[in-house]
N, C-alpha and C positions, 0 to 999 in steps of 0.2 A: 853357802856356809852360814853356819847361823852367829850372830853378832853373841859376843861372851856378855851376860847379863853382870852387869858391875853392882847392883843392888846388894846391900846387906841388909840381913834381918837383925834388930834389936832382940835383943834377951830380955828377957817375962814381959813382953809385952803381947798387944791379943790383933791378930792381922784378920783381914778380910778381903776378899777380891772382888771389884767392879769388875762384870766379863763387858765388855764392850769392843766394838770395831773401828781403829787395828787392830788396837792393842787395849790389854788387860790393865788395870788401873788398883794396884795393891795399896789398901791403907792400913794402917795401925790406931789402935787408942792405947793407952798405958792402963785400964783399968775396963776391967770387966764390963763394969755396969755402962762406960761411956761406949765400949765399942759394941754393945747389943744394944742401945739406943741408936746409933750410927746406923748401926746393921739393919735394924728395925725400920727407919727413914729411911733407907735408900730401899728398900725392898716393898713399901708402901706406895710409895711413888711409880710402881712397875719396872724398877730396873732388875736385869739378871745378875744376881750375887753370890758368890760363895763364902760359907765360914771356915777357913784355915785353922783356928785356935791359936794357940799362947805358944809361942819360941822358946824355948828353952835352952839353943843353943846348938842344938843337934837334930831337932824334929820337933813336932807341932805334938803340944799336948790338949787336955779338953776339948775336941774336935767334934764335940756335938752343938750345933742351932742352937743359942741361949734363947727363951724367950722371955718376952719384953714387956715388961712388966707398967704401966700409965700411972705412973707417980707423980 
């Protein structure tokens, strides 16, 4: 049986997933630009990552790869 995932998602904030083994490692930034710099570093490094987008409460909006900009 599978264990009930007790995690809740924050509203307007922007998520992304570390796939890693066992288990998947979900983060968040509250702001656009920090979590496509985030996203951009873990993915630099060679890890496997996914971009989820922005919570709205209901379902993931902006669901497209930001990319990252060397400011």
């Amino acid at each position: 049986m599978r264990r009930k995932s007790s995690y809740s998602y924050r509203k307007d904030a922007y998520y992304f997933t570390i796939k890693s083994s066992p288990r998947d490692i979900t983060m968040f930034r509250d702001t656009k630009k920090a979590a496509a710099q985030t996203y951009g570093y873990y993915e630099s490094v060679g890890k496997r990552i996914e971009w989820l987008g922005k919570w709205n409460g209901k379902k993931f909006e902006e669901t497209t790869i930001p990319t990252v900009s060397n400011e």
